[in-house]
N, C-alpha and C positions, 0 to 999 in steps of 0.2 A: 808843608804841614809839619812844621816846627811846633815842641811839646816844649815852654818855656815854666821856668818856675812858678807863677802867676795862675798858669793853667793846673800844673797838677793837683790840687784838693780838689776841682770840678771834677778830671778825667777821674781819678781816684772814686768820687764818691759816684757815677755815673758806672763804672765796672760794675760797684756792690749793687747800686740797683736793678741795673741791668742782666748781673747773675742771682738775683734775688727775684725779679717778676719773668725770667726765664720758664719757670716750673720744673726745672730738672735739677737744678741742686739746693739742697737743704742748708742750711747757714747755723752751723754748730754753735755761735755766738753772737751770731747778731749782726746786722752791715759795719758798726763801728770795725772791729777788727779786717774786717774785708779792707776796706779806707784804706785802713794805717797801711797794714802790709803792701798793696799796693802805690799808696804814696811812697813807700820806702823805695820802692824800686824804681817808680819812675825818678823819683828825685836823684838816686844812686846815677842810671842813667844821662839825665840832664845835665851835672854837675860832670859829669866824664867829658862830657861835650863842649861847657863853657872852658876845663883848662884844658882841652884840646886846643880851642879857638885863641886862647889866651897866650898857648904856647907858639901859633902860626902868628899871632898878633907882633909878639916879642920878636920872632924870628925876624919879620918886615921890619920892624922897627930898629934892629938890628943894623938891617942891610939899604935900611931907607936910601940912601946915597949912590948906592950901585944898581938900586932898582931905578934912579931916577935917572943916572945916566944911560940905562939900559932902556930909557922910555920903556919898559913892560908895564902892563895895567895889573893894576897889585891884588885886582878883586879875581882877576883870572889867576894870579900867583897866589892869594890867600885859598880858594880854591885846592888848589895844585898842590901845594904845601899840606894842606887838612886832609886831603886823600891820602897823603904819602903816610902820616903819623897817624891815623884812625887805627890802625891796627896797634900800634902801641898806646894808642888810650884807650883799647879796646870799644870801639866809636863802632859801630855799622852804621855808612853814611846811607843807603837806599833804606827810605822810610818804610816802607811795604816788607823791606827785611828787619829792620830795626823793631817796629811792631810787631811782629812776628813774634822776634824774637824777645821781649820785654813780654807779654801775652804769657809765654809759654813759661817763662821768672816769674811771672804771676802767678798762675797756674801751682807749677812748681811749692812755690812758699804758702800758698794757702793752703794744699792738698798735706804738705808737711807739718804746717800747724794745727790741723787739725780744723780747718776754721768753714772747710766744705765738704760736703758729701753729696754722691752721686753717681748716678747708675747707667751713666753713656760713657761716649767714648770721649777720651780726651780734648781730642780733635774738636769737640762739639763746642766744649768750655772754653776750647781757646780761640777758637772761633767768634765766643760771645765777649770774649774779653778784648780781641783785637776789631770786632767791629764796634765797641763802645768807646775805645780810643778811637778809632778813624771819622767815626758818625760825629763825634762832640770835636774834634777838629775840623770837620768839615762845616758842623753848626755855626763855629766861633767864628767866623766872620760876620756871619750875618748877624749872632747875638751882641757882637761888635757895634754892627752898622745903626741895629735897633737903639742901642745905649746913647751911642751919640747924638743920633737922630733927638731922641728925649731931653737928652741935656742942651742940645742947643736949641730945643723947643721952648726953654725956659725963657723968660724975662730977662732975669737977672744972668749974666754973663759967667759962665766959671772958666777960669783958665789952667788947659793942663797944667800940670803937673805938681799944682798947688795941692797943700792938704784938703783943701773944701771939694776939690774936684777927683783926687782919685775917694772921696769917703762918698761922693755921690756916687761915680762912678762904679763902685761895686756893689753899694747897697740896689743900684740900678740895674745892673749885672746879677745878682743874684734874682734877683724878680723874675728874669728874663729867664734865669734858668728854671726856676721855679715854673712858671707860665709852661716850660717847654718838658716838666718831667722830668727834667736832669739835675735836680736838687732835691 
């Protein structure tokens, strides 16, 4: 349950409404701000992640020669290498803590901007905020499966990764979120 850049404006706007039809906090500004703020974080996040991955990429690529003669499997060494440095890209690789803890930045920067209010405990809100992250990645496969399913019910053939096929592809994607509440 990888949070890719693609994803975050869905998980982003799925927090606000999710802490918005909650009934315990009140939205000093509107869901727009809710969004942004937590787009910021998740995005902050993600981005720590890809030159993490990018920094273990370089390292392999590095050492392509001595891993080859060393026959090691480089996806178990890519692995191995990303744990060792997650602490210097300040990376939490256990998603259940990683959520957690992006939830509670969440949390955090809205409660300081001024942008919610409310009358529980903490714990409550970030609760709502970590299970809107987890519920919409756990969606995303199947809102996945439903898109595809669609586009290749069509006639006419589209092929990834062309312009025609990711602009159907999200406009079909958004529907799907729509349909399901989470837009």
């Amino acid at each position: 349950m990888k949070i890719s850049l693609k994803t975050i404006p869905h998980i982003s706007n799925k927090i606000a409404i999710d802490l918005n039809k909650s009934g315990v906090v009140t939205m000093t500004k509107g869901l727009e701000p809710v969004t942004l703020e937590a787009h910021k974080i998740l995005e902050e996040s993600v981005k720590k992640e890809l030159l993490l991955e990018d920094k273990v990429n370089q390292y392999l690529e590095d050492n392509e020669e001595e891993i080859e003669f060393m026959l090691a499997d480089e996806r178990q060494l890519f692995f191995m290498i990303k744990k060792k440095l997650a602490p210097e890209f300040e990376v939490i690789l256990d998603y259940e803590e990683r959520f957690s803890d992006l939830s509670h930045k969440i949390l955090d920067e809205l409660y300081e901007e001024d942008l919610i209010h409310f009358d529980v405990t903490e714990n409550r809100i970030k609760n709502i905020i970590y299970n809107a992250i987890t519920s919409f990645l756990a969606d995303n496969s199947e809102i996945e499966d439903a898109v595809m399913d669609k586009i290749r019910s069509y006639k006419r053939r589209f092929i990834p990764g062309t312009d025609e096929f990711e602009i159907l592809h999200e406009k079909l994607y958004r529907e799907e979120l729509m349909k399901r509440g989470m837009e």
